[in-house]
Each structure stands twice: as C-alpha cells, then as structure tokens.
N, C-alpha and C positions, 0 to 999 in steps of 0.2 A: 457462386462464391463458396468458398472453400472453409467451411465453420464448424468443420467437425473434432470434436475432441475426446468421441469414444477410442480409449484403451490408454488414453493419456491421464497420469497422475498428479495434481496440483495441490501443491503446499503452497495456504494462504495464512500469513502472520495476522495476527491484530483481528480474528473473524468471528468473534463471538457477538460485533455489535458493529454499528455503523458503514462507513466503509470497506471494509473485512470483509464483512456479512453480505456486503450487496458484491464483491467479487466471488465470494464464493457461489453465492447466488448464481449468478450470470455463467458461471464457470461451468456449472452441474447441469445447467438448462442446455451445453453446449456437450452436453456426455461424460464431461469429466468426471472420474473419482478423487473427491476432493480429499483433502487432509484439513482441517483446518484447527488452528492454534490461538492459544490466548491461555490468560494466568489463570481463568475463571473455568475451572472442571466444571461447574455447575451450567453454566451457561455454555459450556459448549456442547455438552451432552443435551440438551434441548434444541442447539441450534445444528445440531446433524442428524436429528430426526427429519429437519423439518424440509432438505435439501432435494432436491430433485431426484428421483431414480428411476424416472420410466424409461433410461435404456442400459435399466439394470447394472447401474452404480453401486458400489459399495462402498459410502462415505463412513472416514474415519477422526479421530482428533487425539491433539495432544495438546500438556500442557506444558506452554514455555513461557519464561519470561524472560525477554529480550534484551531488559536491563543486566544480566548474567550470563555474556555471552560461552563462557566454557560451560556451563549447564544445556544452554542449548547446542552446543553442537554435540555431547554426551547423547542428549535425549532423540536427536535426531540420526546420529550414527548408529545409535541402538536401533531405530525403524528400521532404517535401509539394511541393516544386518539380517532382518526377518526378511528379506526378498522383494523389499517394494523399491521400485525406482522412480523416483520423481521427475514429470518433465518439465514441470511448470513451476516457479515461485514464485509469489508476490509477496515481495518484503512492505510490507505496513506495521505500523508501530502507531500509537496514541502520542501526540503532540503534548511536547514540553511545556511545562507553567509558562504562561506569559510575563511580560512586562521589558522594562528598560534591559540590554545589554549591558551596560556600566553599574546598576545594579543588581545584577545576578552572581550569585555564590557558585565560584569556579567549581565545584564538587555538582553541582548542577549541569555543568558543561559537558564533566566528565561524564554522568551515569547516562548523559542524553547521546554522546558519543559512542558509547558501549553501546547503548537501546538501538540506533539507528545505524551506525557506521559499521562497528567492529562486528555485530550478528548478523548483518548483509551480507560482510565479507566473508566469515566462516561459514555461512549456508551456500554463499555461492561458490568457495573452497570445495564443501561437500558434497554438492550436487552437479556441478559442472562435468567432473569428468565420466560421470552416468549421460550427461545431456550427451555429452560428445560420442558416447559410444552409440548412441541410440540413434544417432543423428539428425535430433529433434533439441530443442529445449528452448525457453522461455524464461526471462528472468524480468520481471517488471518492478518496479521502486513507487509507492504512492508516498510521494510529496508534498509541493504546497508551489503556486504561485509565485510565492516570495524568493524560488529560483531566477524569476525571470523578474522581478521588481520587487524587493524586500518587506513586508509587512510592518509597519510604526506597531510597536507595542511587542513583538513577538523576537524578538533580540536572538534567544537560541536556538527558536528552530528555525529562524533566516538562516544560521551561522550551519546548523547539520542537514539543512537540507542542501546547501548549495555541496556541502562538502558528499553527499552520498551522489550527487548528480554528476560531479565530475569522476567520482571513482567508479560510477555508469557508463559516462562517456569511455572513459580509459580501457574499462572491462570490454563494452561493446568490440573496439577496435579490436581485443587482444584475441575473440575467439571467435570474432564474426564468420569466419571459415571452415566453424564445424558446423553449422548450423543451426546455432544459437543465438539469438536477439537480446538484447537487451536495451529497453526503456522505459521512460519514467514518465509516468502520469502526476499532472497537478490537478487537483481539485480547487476549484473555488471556493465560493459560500455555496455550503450543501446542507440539507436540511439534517443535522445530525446534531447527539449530545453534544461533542467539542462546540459545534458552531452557537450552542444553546449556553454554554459555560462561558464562550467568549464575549456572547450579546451580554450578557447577566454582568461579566465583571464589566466590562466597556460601561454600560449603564450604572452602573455602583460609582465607580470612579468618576462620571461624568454628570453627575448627579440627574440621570435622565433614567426614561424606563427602555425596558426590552422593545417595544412597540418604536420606541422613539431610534432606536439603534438600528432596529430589522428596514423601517422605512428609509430611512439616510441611507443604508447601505443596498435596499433595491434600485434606488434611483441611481446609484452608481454603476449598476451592472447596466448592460446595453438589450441585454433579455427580458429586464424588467422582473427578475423572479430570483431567488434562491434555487437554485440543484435540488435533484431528487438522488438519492443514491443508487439506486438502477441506473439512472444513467450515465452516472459513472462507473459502476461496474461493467454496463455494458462495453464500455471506449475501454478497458484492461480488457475483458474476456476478449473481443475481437482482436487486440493487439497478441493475445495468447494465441491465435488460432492461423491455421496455414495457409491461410487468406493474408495474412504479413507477414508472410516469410522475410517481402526484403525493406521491412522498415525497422529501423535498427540508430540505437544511438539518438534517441528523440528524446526532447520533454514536449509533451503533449499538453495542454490546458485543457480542463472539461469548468470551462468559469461563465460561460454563456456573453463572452467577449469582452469580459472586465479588465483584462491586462490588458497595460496600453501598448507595453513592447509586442514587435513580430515574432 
C-alpha cells in the first residue's frame, strides 16, 4: 500500500490543537512537509517543533483566521508566491457556540459561514489549480456527524456543515479528472476540548455532571468508548495518500458506529 507523502506539501487549518493537531500529526509521520494554521502564533510555534521530521521534513505555520476569509487568502497567496506548492488541504475550523437554531443571532450564522464555507472556498480557488498542474492533490473538509443525522443542541453547525459537504460533493465532481479528490471526514465523540466544552455545557443545562454526560453518551456509541484523535487523523492522513486515489466525493464517519444512517 501506497502511503507515501515524502515531497508532498499539506496545509492543515485549525492545527494548533485537537483535531488539526492530530492531522497534522498523522500527515508528517506519512513524510509530509506540513504547514499548519491557526490564530494562536504561540501555539503554533510549539506545535511545529514537535512534528515529525525523520525524513527530513521541513515543517512550517501560519497564522490565519478563518473567520476573515480575504485576510486569509492575502496570507496564503503571499506563501505560495515564495515557491511553495500545496498538495494537500484540510480545511478544519473550531465549531460554533452551540444551542437552539431559532435562538441564534443571525450575525452568528454569518461569521460561522465565512469560518467554514466562504475560506474552504477561496483556499480551494487557490490551491486547486497548483493540484492540477502537479497532478496530485487532496482536499479534505473535517466536519461533524450531524451531516448524516443532525445534532439536537448544535443548530449552526448542523446548518454549515451540511452546507460545506455538499459544496464537497459539487467540487469533487467538477475536478475529479485532474487528479484531485475531495472528502469529508466526520468525527464523532473524540476525546478533545470542543467535546470537553460540550460535556460541561450539556451538564450545566441539564443539571447533571460531566461524568453523568460522558457515561450516557458511551452507552450510545456501539464502541463503547469516546475517539482518540490519532485515530482520526489517522482515516484523513490515509484518505490524503495515493493509496485513495480513487475514493472521492465521500463523508466518511470516524464515530465508532454511532450514526444510525448508512
């Protein structure tokens, strides 16, 4: 099998912590020279020390926030102008406040449209027609579940994730013929801060503790267990690599068989 990703460049969004962090992770053990992104300079400058380079990687970062989608493609057209060519992207972003849809502040809707939707698009406006000349590229979306069965409590990012997964599908169709793939992994419950922020308000509201959230909701996974985030970086870095060339146009689940839909 075919898992090599020495001389291939990957811009990972959102990879200073959780999810991010465990693709880039994955990414680099797979050769890659990562890029990885997030608002926090501080935190990224620590987490690109820590990245794999025993075959002589030379990982880099920037920082963007996603919510300002002409800033980042400013910041990212300025890279590639310096001679680096991206073949890999994984667009991730940090999940929007929860709670009711009916009560959420339309300006909420909006900034979480820009964060996930509109800076998907313009990275993959800018990167695309580098994938196609190289005749390689990767374009992967980490989402949420709630693509394939909605989340109670999570109103806006049901409403942007369903909406980045079908401008996936769309994309995949439109450049599947250069070489490039595009799809979208969901995560389940995975052991990370979001999932630690969600237990915490869930119990607030519900007058119950973290303990009393975490157990209710193992007994609903068919795994019996929360995610480890390696193992979802692991199901992106392999869907990056030339071992799936020809899987294309997917959402994947990494949920341990908690969705009920196929």
């Amino acid at each position: 099998m075919n898992l090599d990703l020495n001389d291939k460049m990957a811009l990972v969004c959102g990879a200073s912590q959780g999810l991010g962090l465990a693709c880039a992770t994955e990414l680099a053990l797979l050769g890659a020279n990562v890029v990885i992104a997030s608002r926090s300079d501080d935190k990224l400058r620590s987490v690109v020390r820590q990245l794999d380079t025993s075959k002589g990687q030379k990982h880099q970062f920037l920082v963007l926030d996603l919510s300002m989608p002409e800033l980042v493609k400013e910041v990212v057209q300025s890279f590639m102008g310096k001679g680096n060519q991206i073949h890999i992207l994984v667009n991730n972003a940090g999940g929007p406040p929860s709670g009711p849809l009916i009560d959420t502040d339309a300006a909420e809707i909006e900034k979480a449209f820009r964060t996930h939707v509109i800076s998907s698009h313009l990275l993959a406006q800018l990167l695309v027609p580098g994938m196609k000349k190289g005749g390689f590229g990767r374009i992967i979306n980490v989402l949420s579940t709630s693509v394939k069965q909605p989340i109670n409590g999570l109103g806006i990012s049901n409403l942007v994730r369903a909406a980045v997964a079908n401008w996936a599908k769309t994309l995949a169709n439109e450049i599947a013929d250069s070489g490039i793939t595009v799809n979208n992994v969901l995560p389940g419950f995975t052991n990370t801060d979001r999932l630690n922020y969600l237990f915490a308000k869930q119990a607030s509201d519900q007058g119950l503790t973290k303990d009393d959230i975490l157990e209710r909701t193992i007994a609903s996974i068919p795994a019996k267990r929360v995610g480890e985030p390696s193992e979802f970086g692991a199901a992106v870095a392999f869907l990056c690599s030339p071992a799936a060339a020809y899987i294309n146009g997917i959402n994947l689940p990494v949920d341990g068989g908690r969705t009920g839909g196929l």
